[in-house]
C-alpha positions in Angstrom: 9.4 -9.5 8.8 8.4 -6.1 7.5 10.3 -3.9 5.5 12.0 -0.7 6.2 10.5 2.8 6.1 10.7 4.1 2.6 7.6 6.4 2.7 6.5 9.7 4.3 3.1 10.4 5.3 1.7 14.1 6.2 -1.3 13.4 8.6 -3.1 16.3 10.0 -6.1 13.9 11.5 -7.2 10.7 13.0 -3.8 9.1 11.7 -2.0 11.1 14.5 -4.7 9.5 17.1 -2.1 6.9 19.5 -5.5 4.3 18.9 -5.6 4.5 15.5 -2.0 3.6 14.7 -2.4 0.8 17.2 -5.1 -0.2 14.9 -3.9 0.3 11.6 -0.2 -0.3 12.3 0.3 -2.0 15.2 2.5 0.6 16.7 3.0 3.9 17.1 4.6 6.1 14.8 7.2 8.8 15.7 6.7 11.7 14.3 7.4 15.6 14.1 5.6 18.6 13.4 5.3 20.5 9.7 2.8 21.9 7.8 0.7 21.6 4.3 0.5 25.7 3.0 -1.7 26.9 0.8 -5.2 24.5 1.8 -7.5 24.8 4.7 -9.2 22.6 7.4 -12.8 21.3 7.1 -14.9 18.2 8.3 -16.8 15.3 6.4 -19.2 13.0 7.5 -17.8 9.1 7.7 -20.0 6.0 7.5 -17.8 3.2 7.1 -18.0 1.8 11.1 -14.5 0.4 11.0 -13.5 4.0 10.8 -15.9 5.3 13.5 -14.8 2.4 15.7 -11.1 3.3 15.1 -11.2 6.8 15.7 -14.2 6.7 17.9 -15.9 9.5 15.7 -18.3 10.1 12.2 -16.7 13.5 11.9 -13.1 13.5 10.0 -10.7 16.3 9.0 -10.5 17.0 5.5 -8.6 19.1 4.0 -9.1 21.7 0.6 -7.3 24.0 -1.4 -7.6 27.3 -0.6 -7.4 30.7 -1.9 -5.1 32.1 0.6 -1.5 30.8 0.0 -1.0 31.8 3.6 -3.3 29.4 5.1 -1.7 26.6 6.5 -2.5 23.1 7.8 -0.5 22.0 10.7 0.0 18.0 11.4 3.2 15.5 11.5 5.4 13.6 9.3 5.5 9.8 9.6 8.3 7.6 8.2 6.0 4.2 7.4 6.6 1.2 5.4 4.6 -0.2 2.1 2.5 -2.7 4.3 2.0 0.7 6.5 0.7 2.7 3.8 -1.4 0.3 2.4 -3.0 0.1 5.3 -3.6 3.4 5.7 -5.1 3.4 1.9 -7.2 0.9 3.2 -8.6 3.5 6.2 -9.4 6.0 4.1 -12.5 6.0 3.0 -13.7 7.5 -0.6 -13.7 11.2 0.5 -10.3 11.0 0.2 -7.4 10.7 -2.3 -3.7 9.9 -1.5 -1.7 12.6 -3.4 2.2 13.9 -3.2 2.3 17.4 -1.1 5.4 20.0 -0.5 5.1 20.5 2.9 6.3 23.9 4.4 9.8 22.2 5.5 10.5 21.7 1.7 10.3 18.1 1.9 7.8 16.0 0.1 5.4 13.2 1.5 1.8 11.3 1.2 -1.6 13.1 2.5 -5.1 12.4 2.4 -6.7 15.1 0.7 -10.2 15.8 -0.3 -10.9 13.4 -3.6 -11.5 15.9 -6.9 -15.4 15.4 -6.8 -15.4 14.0 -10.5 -13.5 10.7 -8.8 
């Protein structure tokens, strides 16, 4: 039996992909629209091939702080459980590091951001 949602999770890439979630979670997630402020979009290069194969591309979203508080990363909020979210830990490859964000709604959740490049 799994347990109940207890966690948010901002994603703003492949998480929101319908096959992904399939993949990773067995189902797919409802969720709504928001935004992470302040950081900016990029791309990184991914070599793990159960990543690839999941998302069916070596070229990820990333995202960065950025120097313009106005800049803005659009994506959606997903209500998952622990098993969820370790799962989702699991996808992630190195590049990235789970950390707490304020998202522009003023609620708080999980995102993959770039990892600090000492990690």
């Amino acid at each position: 039996m799994s347990s109940l949602p207890t966690h948010r999770l901002f994603s703003y890439g492949t998480l929101q992909l319908p096959e992904v979630q399939l993949a990773r979670f067995g189902r797919l997630l409802d969720g709504r629209a928001d935004a992470l402020l302040g950081y900016r979009l990029g791309y990184v290069r991914i070599a793990d091939p159960e990543v690839i194969a999941a998302s069916g591309s070596d070229r990820h979203p990333l995202v960065t702080p950025s120097t313009d508080p106005d800049d803005a990363v659009e994506g959606s909020v997903f209500e998952i459980t622990d098993e969820e979210l370790a799962s989702a830990d699991d996808y992630e490859v190195d590049d990235y590091a789970r950390t707490s964000v304020r998202l522009r709604s003023g609620g708080t959740a999980w995102a993959y951001l770039a990892a600090p490049a000492d990690a």
